[in-house]
C-alpha positions as CSV (number, residue, x, y, z in Angstrom):
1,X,0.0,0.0,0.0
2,X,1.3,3.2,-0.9
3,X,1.1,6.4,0.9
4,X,2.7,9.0,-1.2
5,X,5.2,11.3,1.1
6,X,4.6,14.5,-0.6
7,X,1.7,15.1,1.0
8,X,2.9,14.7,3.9
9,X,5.8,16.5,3.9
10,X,4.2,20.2,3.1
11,X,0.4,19.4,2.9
12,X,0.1,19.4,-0.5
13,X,-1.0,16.7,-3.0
14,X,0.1,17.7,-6.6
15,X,-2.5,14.8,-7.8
16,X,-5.2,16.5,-5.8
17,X,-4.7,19.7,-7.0
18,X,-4.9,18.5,-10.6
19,X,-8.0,16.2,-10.5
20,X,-9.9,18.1,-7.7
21,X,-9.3,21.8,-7.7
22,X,-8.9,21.7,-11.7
23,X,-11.9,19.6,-12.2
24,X,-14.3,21.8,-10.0
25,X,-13.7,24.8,-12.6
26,X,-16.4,24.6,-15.4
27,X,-13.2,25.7,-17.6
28,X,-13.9,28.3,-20.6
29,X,-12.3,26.0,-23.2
30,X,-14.7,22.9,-24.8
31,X,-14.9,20.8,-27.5
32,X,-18.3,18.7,-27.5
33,X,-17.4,16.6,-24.2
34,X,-14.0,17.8,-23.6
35,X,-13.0,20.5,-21.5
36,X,-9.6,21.9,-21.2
37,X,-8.6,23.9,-18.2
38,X,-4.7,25.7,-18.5
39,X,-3.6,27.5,-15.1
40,X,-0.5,29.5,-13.5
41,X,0.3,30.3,-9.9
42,X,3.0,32.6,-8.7
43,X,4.2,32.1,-5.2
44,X,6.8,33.5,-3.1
45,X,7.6,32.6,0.1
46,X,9.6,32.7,2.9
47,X,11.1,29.6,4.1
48,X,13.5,30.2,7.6
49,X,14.9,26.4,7.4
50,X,15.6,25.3,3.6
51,X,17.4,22.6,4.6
52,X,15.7,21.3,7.5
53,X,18.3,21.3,9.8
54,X,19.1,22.1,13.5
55,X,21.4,23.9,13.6
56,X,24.0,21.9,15.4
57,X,27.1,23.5,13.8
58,X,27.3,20.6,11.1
59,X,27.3,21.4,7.9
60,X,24.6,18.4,7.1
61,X,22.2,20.3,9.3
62,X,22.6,23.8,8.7
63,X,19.7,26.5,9.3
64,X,19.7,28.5,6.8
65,X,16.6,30.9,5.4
66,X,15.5,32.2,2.3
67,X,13.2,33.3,-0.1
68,X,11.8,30.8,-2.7
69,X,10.1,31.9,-5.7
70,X,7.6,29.4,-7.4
71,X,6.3,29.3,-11.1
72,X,3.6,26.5,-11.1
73,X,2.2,26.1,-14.6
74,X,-0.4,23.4,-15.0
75,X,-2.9,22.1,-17.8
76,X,-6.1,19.7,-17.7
77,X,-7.5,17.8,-20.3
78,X,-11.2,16.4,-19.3
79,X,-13.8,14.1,-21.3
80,X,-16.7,13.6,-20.2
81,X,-18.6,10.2,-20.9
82,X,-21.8,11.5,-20.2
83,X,-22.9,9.4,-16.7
84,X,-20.7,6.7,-17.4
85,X,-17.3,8.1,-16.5
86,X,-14.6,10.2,-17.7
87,X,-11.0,10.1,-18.9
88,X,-8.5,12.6,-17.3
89,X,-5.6,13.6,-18.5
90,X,-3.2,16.8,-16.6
91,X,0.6,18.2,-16.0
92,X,1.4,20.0,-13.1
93,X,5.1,22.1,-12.8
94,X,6.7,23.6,-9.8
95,X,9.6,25.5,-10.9
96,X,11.3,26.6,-7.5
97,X,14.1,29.6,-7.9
98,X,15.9,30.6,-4.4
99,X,17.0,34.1,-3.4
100,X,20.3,33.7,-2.1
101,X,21.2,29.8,-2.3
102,X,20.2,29.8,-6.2
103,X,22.4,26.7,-6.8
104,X,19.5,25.0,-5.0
105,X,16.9,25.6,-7.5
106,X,14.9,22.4,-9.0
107,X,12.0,21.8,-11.0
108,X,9.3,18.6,-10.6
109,X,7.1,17.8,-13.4
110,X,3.9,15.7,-12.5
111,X,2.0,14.2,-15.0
112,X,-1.4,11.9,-14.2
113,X,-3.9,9.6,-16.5
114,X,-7.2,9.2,-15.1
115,X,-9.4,6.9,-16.7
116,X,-13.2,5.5,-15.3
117,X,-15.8,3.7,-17.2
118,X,-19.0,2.0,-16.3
119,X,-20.8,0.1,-19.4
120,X,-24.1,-0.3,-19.3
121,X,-24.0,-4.0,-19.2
122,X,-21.8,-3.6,-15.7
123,X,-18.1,-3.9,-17.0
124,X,-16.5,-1.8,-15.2
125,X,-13.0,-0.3,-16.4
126,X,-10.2,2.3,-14.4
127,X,-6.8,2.9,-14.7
128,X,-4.6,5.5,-12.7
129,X,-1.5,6.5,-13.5
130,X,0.9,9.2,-12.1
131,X,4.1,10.1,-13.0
132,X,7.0,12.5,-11.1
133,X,10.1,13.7,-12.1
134,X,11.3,15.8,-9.2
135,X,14.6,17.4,-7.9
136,X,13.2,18.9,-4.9
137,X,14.4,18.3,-1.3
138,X,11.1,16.7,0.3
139,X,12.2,13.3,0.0
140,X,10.7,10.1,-0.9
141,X,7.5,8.2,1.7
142,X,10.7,7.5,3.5
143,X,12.1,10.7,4.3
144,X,15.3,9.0,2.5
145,X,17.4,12.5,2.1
146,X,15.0,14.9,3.1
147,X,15.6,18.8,3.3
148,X,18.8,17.9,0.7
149,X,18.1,20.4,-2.5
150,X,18.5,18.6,-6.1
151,X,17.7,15.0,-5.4
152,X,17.1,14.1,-8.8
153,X,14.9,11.0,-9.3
154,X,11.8,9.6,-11.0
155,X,8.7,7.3,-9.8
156,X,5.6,6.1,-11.8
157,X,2.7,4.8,-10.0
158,X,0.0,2.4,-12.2
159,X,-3.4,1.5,-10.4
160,X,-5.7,-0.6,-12.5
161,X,-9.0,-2.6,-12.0
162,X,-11.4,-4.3,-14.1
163,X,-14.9,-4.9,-12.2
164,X,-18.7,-5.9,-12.5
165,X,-21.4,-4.2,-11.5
166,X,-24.4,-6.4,-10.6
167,X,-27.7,-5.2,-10.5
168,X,-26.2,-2.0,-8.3
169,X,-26.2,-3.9,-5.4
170,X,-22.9,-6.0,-5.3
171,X,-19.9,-5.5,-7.5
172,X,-17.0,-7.3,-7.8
173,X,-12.8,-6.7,-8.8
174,X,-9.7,-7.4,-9.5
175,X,-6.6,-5.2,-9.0
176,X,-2.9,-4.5,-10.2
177,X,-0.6,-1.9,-9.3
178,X,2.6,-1.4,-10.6
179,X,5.2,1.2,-8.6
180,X,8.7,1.9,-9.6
181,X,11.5,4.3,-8.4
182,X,14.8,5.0,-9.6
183,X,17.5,7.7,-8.3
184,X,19.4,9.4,-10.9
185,X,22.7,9.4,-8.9
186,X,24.5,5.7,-8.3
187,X,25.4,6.5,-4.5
188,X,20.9,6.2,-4.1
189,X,21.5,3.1,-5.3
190,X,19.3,1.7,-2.0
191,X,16.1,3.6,-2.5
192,X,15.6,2.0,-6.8
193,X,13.1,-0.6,-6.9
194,X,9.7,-2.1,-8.5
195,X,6.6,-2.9,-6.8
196,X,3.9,-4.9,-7.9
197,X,1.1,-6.2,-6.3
198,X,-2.2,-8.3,-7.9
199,X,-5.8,-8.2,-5.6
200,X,-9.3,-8.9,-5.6
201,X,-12.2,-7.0,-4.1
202,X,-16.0,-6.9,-3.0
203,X,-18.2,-3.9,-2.5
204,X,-21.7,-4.6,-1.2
205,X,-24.2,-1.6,-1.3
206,X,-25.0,-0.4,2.1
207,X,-27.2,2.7,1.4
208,X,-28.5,4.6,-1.7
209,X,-24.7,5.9,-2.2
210,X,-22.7,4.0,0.1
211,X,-21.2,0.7,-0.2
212,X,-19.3,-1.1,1.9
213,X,-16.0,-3.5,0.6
214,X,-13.4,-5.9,1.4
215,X,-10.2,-6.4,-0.3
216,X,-7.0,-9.2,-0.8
217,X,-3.9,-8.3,-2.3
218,X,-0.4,-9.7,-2.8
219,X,2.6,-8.1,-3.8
220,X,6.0,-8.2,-3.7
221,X,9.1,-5.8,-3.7
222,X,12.4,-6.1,-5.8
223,X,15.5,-3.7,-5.2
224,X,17.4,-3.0,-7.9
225,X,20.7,-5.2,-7.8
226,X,23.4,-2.5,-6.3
227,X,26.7,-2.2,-7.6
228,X,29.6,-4.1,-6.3
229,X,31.4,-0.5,-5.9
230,X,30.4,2.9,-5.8
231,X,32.9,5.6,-5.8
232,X,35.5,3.1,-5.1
233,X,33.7,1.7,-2.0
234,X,32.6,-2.0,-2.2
235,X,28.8,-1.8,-1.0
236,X,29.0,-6.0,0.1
237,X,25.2,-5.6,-0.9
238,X,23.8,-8.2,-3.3
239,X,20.8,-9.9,-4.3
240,X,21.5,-13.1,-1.4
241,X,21.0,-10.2,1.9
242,X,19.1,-7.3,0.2
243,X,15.8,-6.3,1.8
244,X,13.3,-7.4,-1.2
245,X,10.2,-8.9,0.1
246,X,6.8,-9.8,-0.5
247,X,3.1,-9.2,1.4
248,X,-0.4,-9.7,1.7
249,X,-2.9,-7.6,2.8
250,X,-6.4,-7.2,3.8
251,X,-8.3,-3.9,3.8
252,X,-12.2,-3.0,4.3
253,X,-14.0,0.0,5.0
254,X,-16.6,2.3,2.7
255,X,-16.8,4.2,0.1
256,X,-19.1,6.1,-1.5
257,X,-20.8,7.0,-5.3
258,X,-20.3,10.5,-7.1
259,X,-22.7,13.3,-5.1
260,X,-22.9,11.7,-2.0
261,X,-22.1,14.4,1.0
262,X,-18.8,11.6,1.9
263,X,-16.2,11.3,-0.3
264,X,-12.9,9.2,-0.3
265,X,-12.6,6.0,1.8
266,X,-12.8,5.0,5.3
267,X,-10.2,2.1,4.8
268,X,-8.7,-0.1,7.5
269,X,-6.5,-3.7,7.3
270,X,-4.4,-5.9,8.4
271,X,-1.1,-6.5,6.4
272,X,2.1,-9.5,6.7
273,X,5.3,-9.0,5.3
274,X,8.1,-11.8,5.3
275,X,11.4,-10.8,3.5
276,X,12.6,-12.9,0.6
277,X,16.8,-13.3,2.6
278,X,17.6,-14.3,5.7
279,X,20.0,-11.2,6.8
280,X,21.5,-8.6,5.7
281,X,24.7,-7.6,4.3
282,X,26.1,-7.4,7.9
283,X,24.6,-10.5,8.9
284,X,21.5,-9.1,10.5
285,X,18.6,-11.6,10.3
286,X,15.1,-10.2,9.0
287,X,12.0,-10.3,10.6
288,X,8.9,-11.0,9.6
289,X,6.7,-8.5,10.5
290,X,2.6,-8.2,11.0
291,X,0.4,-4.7,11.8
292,X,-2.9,-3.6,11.0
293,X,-2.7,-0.3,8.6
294,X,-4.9,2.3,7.1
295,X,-5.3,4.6,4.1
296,X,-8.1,6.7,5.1
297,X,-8.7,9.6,3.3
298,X,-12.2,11.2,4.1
299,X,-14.1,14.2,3.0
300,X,-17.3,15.2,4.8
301,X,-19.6,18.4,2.6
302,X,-21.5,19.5,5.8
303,X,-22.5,22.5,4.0
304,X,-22.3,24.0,0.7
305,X,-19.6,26.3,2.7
306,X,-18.2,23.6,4.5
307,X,-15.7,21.0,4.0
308,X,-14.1,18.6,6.6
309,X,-11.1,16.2,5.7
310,X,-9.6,13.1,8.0
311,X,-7.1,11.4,7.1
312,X,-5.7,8.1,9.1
313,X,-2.4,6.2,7.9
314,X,-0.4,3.9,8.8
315,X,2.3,1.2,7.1
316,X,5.5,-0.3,7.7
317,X,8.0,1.0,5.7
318,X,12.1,0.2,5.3
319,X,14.8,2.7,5.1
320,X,17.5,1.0,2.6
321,X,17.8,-2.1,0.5
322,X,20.9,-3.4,2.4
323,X,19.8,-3.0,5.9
324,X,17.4,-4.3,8.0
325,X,16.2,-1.3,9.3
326,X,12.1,-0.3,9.5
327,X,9.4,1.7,10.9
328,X,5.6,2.1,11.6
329,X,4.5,5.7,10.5
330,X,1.1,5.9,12.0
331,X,-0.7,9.4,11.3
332,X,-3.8,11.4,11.4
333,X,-4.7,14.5,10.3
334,X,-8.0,17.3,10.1
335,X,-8.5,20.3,7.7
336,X,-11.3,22.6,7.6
337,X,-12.4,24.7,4.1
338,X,-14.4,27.5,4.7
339,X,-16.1,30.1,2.5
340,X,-16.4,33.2,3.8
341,X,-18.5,36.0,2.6
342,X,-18.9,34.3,-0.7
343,X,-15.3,35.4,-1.7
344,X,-12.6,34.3,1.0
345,X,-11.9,30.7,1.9
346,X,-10.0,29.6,4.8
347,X,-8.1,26.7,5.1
348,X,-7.3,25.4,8.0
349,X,-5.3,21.5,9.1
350,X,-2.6,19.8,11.1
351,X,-1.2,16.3,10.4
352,X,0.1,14.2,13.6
353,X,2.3,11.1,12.6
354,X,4.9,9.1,14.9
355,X,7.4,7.2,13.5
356,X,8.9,4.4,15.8
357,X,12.0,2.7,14.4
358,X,13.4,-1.2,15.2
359,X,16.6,0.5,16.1
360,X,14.8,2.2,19.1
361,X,14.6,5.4,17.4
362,X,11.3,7.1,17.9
363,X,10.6,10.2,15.9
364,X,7.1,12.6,16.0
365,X,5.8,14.9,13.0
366,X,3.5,18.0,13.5
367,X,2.6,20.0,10.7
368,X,-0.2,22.8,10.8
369,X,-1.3,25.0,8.2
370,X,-3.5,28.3,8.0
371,X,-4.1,30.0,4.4
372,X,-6.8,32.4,3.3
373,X,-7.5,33.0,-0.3
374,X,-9.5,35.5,-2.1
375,X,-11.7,35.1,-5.4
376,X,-10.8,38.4,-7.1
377,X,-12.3,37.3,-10.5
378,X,-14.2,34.1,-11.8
379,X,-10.9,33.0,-12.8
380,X,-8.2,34.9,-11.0
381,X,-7.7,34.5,-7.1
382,X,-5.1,35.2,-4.7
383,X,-3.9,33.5,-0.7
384,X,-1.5,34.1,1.4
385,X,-0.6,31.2,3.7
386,X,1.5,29.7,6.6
387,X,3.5,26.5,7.4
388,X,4.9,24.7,10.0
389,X,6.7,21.7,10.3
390,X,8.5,20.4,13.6
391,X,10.5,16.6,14.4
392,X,11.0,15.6,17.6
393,X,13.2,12.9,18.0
394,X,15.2,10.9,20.8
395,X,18.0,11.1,18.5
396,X,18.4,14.8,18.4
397,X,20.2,14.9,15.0
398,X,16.7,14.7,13.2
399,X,15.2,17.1,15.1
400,X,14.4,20.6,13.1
401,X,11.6,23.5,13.0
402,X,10.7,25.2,9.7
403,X,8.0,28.0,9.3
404,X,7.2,29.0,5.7
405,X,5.0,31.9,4.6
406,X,3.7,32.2,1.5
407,X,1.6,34.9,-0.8
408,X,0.6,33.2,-4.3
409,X,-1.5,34.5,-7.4
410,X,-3.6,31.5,-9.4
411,X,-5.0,32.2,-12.7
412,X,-7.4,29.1,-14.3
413,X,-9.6,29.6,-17.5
């Protein structure tokens, strides 16, 4: 199960932005059934931590501050299969160009597929697919070299199902996802794998837009075979003691049909994971591990002004491919959206998630953020907003605090 870091890591989902924000436009430009919706933000901010260190006189976690100026172009392409679905197709940029530290600057390019379609016999077709090119410093969903500028890498994420829709009370699937990630430079060499997983699923209608489900997967993940030096330094890591492993899971909750006042999924499970060596490349025997999980993400319309989020998630996840090293990351997190005076919203939400390590390391995550923005025009607004970010750590060499302000410009036709 994947639980994508960047929106952890600044409370921002590049996907969501796309397929939500983008998608709730009307958009000026159609073609029959197609709409297409361009946009452009403008943001600078001040960030007092770029590097989200501590301060502690290393070089590695220097506090350093700066302004950061973003150019985030972005474009939608939307068709409309008239009550039966839609495919989805959208790019996202965020060009980042630093004040002072400008050999920092880097540029991540996202790029998604969206496709959903419901036959009128009850096939039932989707495919998701999201791509990411990025150099920025938030890291990967395992904080693997976070807060260091121009980590260049790449990761594709494929989600399909095929399904059957049965008299709209019970419907049936099957699953396969596909992940990959690959870091451009060779010394990374411990965070490149592929990740696939095949599943089958149930959803029983519950209410008149609510069904409830239950689903199996397996999976199973490969490293990429490391190099037997890198920069002149034998790595001793091979395919006999790397960390590759396989899975199986069981998740169930609800979810809930187009127009209903919930959206997302209220998604628990239970999930084992058994590593494919016996120990690692210092001789460090794996262990299976078992915990239950969650990838709740849950929207709640309690007025046409109104819009409450939870979020609740929680995986194991390892650190390197030649290590034994793991940790739970268990979080939850609330946001409010609030129109005001039919031109403002405010956005309010803070994000709780500990992270306890099998080397005794134990490591907690708050992040909180207020914004307001202001509809100037049908297709022109403008927000200012603030971040914060703090790790707490018993190993005092993670810990950090970074504020971030922000004022931003978005145009959309």
């Amino acid at each position: 199960m994947k639980i994508k870091i960047f929106s952890m890591a600044l409370g921002i989902n590049l996907l969501m932005f796309l397929s939500v924000s983008a998608m709730a436009q009307e958009g000026k430009i159609r073609i029959g059934n197609l709409k297409i919706i361009p946009a452009l933000t403008l943001q600078e901010g001040y960030d007092d931590n770029i590097y989200l260190g501590n301060g502690n006189n290393n070089t590695a976690e220097l506090e350093e501050e700066d302004w950061i100026t973003h150019f985030q172009p972005s474009i939608l392409f939307n068709y409309d299969f008239i009550g039966r679905g839609g495919l989805a197709l959208g790019y996202q940029g965020d060009l980042a160009y630093y004040d002072d530290n400008d050999q920092n600057d880097w540029k991540t390019h996202t790029a998604f597929l969206n496709f959903n379609y419901a036959a009128p016999g009850g096939l039932i077709l989707g495919l998701d697919n999201t791509y990411i090119d990025a150099e920025d410093p938030y890291g990967s969903e395992n904080e693997f070299k976070l807060g260091v500028p121009m980590t260049e890498r790449w990761l594709d994420n494929l989600m399909t199902r095929i399904g059957y829709d049965f008299g709209n009370k019970l419907r049936l699937f099957g699953y396969f996802n596909y992940y990959k990630q690959d870091y451009d430079d060779i010394r990374d060499y411990t965070q490149n794998y592929d990740n696939q997983e095949f599943g089958v699923g149930a959803e029983v209608k519950l209410l008149p837009k609510t069904w409830g489900f239950i689903r199996y997967h397996i999976g199973e993940q490969d490293y990429d075979t490391p190099p037997a030096f890198v920069n002149g330094t034998l790595t001793n890591a091979t395919e006999s003691n790397d960390a590759d492993y396989d899975w199986q899971r069981v998740n169930t909750g609800l979810t809930w049909d187009s127009g209903a006042k919930f959206s997302g999924e209220l998604n628990f499970g239970y999930k084992w994971k058994d590593y494919d060596n016996i120990t690692d490349k210092n001789g460090r025997r794996y262990d299976e591990k078992d915990t239950w999980i969650a990838s709740t993400q849950l929207s709640y319309a309690a007025t046409p002004t109104t819009m409450l989020s939870l979020s609740i998630t929680r995986d194991v996840r390892d650190t390197y491919s030649d290590t034994l090293e793991y940790y739970t990351d268990t979080g939850i997190g609330l946001s409010l959206n609030q129109k005001l005076f039919n031109k403002f919203i405010l956005i309010l939400g803070g994000v709780y998630s500990a992270m306890d390590f099998n080397s005794d390391r134990e490591d907690d995550n708050y992040k909180a953020n207020v914004g307001l923005d202001y509809q100037i025009r049908e297709w022109l607004s403008a927000g200012v907003n603030y971040r914060y970010w703090r790790k707490d750590s018993n190993d005092t060499s993670y810990d950090f605090n970074d504020n971030q302000f922000m004022l931003s410009l978005n145009a959309r036709y």
